[in-house]
C-alpha positions, 0 to 999 in steps of 0.5 A, a space after each residue: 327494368 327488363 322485359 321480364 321484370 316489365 311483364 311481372 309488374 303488368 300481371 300483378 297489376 292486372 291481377 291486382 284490378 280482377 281482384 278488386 273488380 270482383 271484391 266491388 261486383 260482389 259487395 254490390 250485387 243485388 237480387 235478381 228477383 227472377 224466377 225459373 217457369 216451366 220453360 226455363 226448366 224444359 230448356 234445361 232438362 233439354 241441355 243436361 240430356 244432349 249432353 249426356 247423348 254427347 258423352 255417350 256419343 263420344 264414348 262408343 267412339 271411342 270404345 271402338 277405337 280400343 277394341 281395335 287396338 285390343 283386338 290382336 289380343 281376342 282373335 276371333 275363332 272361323 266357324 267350320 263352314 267358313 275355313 272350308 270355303 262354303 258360302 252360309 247363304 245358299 
């Protein structure tokens, strides 16, 4: 047999053992008889909104990074007090 041919047949035989292994895991399960108290539901309350600060985190991220790249097309007009040279502080 070749190297190809040798890797083939070891795929599908550990393809063929997940697929069982699965089939067997799942006939047999049993109930978990658990329950979810107040905690468990804080904790998760607590995961599904740092991940919605993550994505939010990430997405002003990068919007800024696009409005970089955009900004050559919206140049930003100089107020009168800016192209003479004055400083608006004094």
């Amino acid at each position: 047999m070749t190297d190809d041919n040798q890797t083939s047949v070891r795929r599908q035989t550990v393809n063929r053992f997940a697929v069982a292994t699965g089939i067997v895991a799942a006939v047999h399960a049993a109930p978990a008889l658990a329950y979810l108290d107040p905690g468990t539901g804080s904790i998760i309350l607590q995961g599904l909104l740092a991940g919605l600060a993550a994505v939010m985190a990430a997405g002003s991220i990068f919007w800024h990074r696009i409005k970089t790249k955009f900004a050559w097309l919206f140049p930003r007009k100089k107020s009168p007090a800016t192209e003479s040279g004055q400083d608006s502080e004094d």
